[in-house]
C-alpha positions in Angstrom: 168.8 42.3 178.2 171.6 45.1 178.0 175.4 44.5 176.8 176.8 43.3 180.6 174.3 40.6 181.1 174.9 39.3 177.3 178.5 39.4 177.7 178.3 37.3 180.8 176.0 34.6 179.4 178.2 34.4 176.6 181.1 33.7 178.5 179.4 31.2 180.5 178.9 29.4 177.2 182.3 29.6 176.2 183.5 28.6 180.1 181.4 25.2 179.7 182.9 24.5 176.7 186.4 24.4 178.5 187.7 21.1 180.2 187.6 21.8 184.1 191.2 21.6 184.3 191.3 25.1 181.9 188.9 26.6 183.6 191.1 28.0 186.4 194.3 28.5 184.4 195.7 32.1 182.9 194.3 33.0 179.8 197.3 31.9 178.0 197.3 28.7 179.1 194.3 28.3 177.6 194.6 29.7 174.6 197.8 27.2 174.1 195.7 24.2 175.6 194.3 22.1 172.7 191.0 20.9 174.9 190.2 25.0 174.4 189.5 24.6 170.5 185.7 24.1 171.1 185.7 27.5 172.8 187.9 28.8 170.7 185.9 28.1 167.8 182.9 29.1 169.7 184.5 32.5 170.3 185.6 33.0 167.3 182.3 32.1 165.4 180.7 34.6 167.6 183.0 37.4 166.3 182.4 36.5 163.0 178.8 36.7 163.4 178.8 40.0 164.8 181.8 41.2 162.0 178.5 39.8 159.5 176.1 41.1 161.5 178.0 45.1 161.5 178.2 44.8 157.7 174.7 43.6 157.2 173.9 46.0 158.9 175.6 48.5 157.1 174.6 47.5 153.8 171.1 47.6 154.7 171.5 51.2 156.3 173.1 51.9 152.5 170.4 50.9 151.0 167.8 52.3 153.4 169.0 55.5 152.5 169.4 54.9 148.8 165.6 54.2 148.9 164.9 56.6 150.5 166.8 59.0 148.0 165.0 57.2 145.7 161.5 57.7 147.2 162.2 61.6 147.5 163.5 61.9 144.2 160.6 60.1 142.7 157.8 62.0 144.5 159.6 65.2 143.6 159.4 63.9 140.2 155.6 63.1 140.8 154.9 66.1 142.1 156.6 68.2 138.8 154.7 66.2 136.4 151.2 65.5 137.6 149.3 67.6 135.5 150.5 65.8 132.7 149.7 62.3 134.0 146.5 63.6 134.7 146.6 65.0 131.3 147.6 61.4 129.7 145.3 59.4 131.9 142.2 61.5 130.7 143.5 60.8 126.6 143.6 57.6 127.5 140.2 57.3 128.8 138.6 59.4 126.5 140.3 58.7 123.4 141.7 61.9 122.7 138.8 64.2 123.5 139.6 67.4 124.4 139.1 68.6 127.8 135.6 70.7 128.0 136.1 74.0 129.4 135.4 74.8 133.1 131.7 76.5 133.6 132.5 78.6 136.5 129.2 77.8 138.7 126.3 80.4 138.4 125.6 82.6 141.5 122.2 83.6 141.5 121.0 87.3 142.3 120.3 88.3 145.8 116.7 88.0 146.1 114.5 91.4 145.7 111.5 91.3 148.6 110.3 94.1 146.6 109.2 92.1 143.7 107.3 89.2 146.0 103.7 89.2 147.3 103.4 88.1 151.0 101.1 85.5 151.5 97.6 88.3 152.3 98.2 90.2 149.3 98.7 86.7 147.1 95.8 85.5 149.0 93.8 88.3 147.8 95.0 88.7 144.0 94.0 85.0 143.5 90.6 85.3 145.1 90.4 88.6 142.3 91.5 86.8 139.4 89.0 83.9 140.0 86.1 86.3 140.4 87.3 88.1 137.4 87.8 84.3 135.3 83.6 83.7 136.9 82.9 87.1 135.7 84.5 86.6 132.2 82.9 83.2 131.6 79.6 84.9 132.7 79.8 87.4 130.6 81.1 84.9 127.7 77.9 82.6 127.8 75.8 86.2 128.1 76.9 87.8 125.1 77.1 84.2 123.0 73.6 83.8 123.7 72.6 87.2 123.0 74.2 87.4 119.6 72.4 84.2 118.8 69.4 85.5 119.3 70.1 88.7 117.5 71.9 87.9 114.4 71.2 83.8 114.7 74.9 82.9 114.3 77.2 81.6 117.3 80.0 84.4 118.6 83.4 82.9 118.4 85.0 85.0 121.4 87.9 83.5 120.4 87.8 87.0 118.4 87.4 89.8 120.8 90.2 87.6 123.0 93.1 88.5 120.1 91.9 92.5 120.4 95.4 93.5 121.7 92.9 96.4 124.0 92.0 94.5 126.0 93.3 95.5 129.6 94.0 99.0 128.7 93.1 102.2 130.6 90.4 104.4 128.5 90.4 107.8 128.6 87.7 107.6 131.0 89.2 105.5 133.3 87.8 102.2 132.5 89.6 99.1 131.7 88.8 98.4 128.1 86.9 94.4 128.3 85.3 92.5 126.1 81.9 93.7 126.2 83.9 97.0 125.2 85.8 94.6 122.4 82.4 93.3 121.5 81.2 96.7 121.1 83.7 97.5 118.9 83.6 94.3 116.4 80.1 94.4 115.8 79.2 98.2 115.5 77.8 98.2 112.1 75.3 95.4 113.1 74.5 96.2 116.3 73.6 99.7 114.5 71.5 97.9 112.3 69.9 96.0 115.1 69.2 99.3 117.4 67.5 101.2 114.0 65.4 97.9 113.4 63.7 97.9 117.1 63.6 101.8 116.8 61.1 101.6 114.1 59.6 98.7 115.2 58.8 100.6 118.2 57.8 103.3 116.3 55.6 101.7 113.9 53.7 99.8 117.0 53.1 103.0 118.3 51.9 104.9 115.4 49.5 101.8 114.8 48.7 102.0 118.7 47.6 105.5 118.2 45.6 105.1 115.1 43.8 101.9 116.5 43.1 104.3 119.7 41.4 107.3 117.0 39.6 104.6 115.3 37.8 103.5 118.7 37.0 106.8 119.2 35.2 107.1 115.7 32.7 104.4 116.3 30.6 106.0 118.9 28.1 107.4 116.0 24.4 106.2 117.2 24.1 104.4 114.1 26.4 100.8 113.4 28.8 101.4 111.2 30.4 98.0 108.7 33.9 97.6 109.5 35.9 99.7 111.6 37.3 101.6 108.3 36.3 105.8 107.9 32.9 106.9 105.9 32.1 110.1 104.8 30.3 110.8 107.9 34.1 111.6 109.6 34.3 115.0 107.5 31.0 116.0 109.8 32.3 119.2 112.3 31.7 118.4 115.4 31.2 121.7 116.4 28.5 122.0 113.9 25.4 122.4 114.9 24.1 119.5 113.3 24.5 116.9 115.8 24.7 113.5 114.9 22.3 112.3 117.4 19.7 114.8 115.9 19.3 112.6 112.1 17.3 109.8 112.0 18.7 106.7 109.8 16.7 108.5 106.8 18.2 111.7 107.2 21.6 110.1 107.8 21.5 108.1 104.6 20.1 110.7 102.7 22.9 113.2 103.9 25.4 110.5 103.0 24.1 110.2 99.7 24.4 114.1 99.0 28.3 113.7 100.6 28.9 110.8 97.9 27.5 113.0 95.1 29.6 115.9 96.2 33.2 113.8 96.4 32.0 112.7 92.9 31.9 115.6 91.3 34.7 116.8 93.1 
């Protein structure tokens, strides 16, 4: 409702307040007229109110705008010292502590795709370090056993493992393992072992050959006891004495003369 409209109601309310015989008379009639002190009073309350209402008003614009002087001052204050409310709020929750110092976070490195496999060339280095694992264990059980049955003690591989060789380039090209490691470790025994099947071998051969000549000297006509040499071996064969040509008479008799003659030899 706007000022013209709520002017005129109000002066309606103040015109039914007047007698009817005031209602048509000038202005200062009525203000002299006694029946006109219910309006009167009426207007003049309503000016009163509004004189109240224009200083509430004002007061509370006054003190709108002190708070909000006080507001602004107050977060400008806030605003200055919030690092040390912070500051007393952490004391207070920690007792005291002092404040840890700020890790700046860790970047890591760019990564290097020269120093990664792709999947193929993983693929394949597992497959070889599983053959080479079979081929160690393999070779682990071969050399246990065979020490065993050399020296009849149980290898502790355990020991070639700790030679720091192992997985170096010989001069030849190789990569030093642990047969190589093995090698190494038991040189003086496996020498020992080698000479002893050397002149085992040797010794079955020299008694090969020497059972082979004896054969051959028991094919005299005559029996022989045992297969050990007689006298009779000294006889040339090229001599024209043949065995076949003595009879057992002239055999024993020229075995008799051969005893005789060693005798007094």
């Amino acid at each position: 409702m706007g000022a013209k409209e709520t002017g005129t109601d109000f002066l309606k309310g103040i015109l039914a307040k007047l007698p009817e015989n005031l209602r048509n008379q000038p202005l200062e009639a009525v203000l002299a007229a006694a029946e006109a002190s219910d309006a009167l009073v009426t207007v003049g309350e309503s000016v009163l109110a509004r004189s109240d209402y224009s200083r509430h008003m004002d007061d509370l614009k006054k003190k709108e705008d002190t708070l909000t002087e006080d507001y602004t001052r107050l977060n400008t204050w806030y605003a200055d010292r919030k690092a040390d409310l912070d500051e007393l709020d952490r004391l207070r929750k920690t007792g005291g502590a002092p404040t840890p110092p700020v890790t700046p976070p860790v970047t890591p490195p760019a990564l290097d795709p020269s120093k990664y496999l792709d999947l193929e060339t993983f693929d394949k280095t597992m497959r070889q370090q599983q053959m080479d694992a079979a081929n160690y264990l393999g070779l682990q059980n071969t050399l246990t056993l065979s020490h065993y049955k050399d020296f009849g003690e149980v290898l502790d591989t355990r020991i070639l493992l700790a030679d720091k060789r192992l997985g170096s380039q010989l001069s030849d090209g190789r990569v030093f393992g642990l047969l190589d490691a093995y090698n190494d470790k038991f040189a003086e025994k496996l020498a020992e072992r080698d000479k002893t099947r050397k002149d085992a071998e040797i010794n079955k051969l020299v008694e090969a050959g020497v059972t082979e000549r004896l054969k051959g000297m028991q094919t005299q006509p005559f029996p022989v006891r045992g297969s050990t040499g007689s006298p009779l071996d000294v006889l040339d064969p090229s001599s024209p004495d043949k065995p076949e040509q003595h009879t057992a008479d002239t055999a024993a008799a020229y075995y008799q003369k051969l005893q005789d003659a060693r005798a007094a030899g």
